[in-house]
C-alpha positions, -999 to 999 in steps of 0.1 A, spaced: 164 -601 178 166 -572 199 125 -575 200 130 -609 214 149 -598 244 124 -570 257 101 -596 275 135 -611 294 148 -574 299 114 -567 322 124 -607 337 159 -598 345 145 -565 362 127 -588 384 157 -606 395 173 -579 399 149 -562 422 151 -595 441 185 -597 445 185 -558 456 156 -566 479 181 -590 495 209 -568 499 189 -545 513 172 -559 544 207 -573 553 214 -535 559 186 -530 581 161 -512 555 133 -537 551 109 -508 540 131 -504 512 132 -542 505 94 -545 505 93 -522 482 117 -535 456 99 -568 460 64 -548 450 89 -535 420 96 -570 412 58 -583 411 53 -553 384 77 -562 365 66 -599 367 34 -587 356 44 -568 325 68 -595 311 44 -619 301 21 -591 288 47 -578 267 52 -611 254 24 -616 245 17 -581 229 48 -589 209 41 -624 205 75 -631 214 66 -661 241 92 -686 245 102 -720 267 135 -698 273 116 -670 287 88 -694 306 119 -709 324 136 -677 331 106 -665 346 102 -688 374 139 -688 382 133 -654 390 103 -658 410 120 -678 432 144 -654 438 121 -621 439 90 -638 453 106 -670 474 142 -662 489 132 -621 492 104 -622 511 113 -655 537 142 -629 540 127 -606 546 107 -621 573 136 -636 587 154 -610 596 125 -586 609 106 -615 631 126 -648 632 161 -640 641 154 -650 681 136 -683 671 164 -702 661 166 -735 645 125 -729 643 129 -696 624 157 -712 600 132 -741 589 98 -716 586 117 -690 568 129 -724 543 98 -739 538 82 -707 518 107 -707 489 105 -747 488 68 -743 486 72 -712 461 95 -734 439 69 -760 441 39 -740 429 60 -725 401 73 -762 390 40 -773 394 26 -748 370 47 -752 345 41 -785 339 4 -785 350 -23 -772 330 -43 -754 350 -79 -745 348 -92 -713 322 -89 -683 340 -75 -690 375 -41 -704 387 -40 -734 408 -25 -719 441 -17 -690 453 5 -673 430 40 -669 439 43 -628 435 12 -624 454 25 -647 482 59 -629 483 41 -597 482 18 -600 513 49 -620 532 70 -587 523 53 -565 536 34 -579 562 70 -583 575 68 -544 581 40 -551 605 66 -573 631 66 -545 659 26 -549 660 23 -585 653 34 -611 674 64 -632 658 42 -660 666 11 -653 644 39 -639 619 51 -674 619 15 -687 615 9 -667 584 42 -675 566 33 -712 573 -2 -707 560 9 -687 527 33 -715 521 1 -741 524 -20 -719 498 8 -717 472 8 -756 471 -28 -760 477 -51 -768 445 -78 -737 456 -83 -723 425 -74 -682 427 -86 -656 397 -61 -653 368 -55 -611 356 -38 -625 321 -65 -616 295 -56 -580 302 -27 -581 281 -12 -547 268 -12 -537 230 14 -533 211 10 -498 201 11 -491 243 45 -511 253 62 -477 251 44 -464 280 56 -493 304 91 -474 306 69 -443 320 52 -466 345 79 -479 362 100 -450 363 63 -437 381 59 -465 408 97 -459 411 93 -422 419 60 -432 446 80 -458 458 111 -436 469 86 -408 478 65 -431 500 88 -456 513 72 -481 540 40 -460 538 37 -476 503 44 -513 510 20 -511 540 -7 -500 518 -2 -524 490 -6 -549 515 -41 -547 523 -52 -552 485 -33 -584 482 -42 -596 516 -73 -590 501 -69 -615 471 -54 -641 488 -84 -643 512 -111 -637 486 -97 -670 466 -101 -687 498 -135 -678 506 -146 -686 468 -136 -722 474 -152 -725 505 -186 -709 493 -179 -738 463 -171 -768 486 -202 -759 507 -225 -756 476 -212 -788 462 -218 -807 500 -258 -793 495 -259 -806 461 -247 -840 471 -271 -844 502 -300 -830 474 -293 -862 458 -291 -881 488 -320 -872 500 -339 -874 465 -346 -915 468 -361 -912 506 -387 -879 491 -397 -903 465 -403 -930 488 -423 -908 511 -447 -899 485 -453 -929 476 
């Protein structure tokens, strides 16, 4: 029984570190709120890993997992981002900042109902969404609230969209290494607390990164299949010049 649970134990540490992340930038320390949000998204990782190591996987723990996401990855971030950038823009700010964890609820219901394609998620995935939203948040002082608006619109769109953005699951964990995940994040803890907004602003760039590189794979895929279909097109009126 007790081996059943350690999969929702690593779940519940995500919605906790959401809830935290929460509490926190109501009390003015949104470094400390992007962090635990960067938290959340490793503990989101290792759940289903540990599941699966274990072979444990469960409906239970499939819906548990997205009613967390919401929280860590949804409500956190728009937070988040809220409170740092929006807080002047009114009614506008109140429906921007609403619209990210309605489209984050979306893509999670959505894939859990949806089976997606071998390999990639349909969408942006929800922790990496919430992750670049977070802390691109600690960016507001450089970034006009404007083009901060922009971008929390635009994340929203790519969690909903049906681009098709590279899946890390195959690299599960063995069973004989789940006793280091206890180490690891008692590690990214430690750097976390060490590094503080230093930390968030750097694990931005990496999942900026990902978000844009699944964009530019679709584009480089729509363009090649618009080539192809004008190949064909054009194919008859070749034929006919030849002959």
């Amino acid at each position: 029984m007790f081996i059943k649970s350690i999969p929702n134990m690593f779940t519940v540490g995500n919605l906790f570190l959401g809830i935290i992340s929460i509490i926190l930038v109501f009390n003015n320390r949104p470094d400390m709120a992007a962090i635990m949000v960067v938290l959340a998204i490793l503990m989101d990782g290792l759940d289903g890993r540990v599941a699966r190591a274990l072979n444990v996987q469960s409906e239970f723990g499939k819906e548990l997992d997205s009613l967390s996401d919401v929280i860590s990855f949804g409500v956190a971030p728009a937070f988040i981002m809220y409170v740092t950038s929006f807080q002047e823009m009114n009614a506008m700010g109140w429906i921007v900042t609403a619209i990210f964890p309605i489209c984050g609820a979306l893509r999670l219901a959505r894939f859990n109902v949806v089976e997606g394609t071998p390999g990639y998620f349909i969408g942006l995935p929800i922790p990496a969404a919430g992750g670049i939203l977070s802390t691109l948040a600690l960016f507001h002082n450089d970034i006009h609230p404007f083009i901060l608006m922009a971008s929390t619109l635009a994340l929203s769109f790519l969690m909903i969209s049906t681009l098709k953005y590279p899946s890390f699951k195959k690299l599960g964990l063995r069973k004989s290494t789940i006793w280091v995940t206890p180490f690891l994040i008692v590690l990214a803890l430690a750097l976390a607390l060490l590094f503080k907004g230093n930390l968030a602003k750097l694990i931005f760039i990496p999942m900026l990164l990902y978000a844009l590189y699944g964009l530019k794979k679709n584009v480089e895929q729509l363009i090649l299949r618009k080539k192809r279909h004008q190949a064909i097109l054009d194919e008859p009126i070749n034929q006919e010049i030849r002959f």
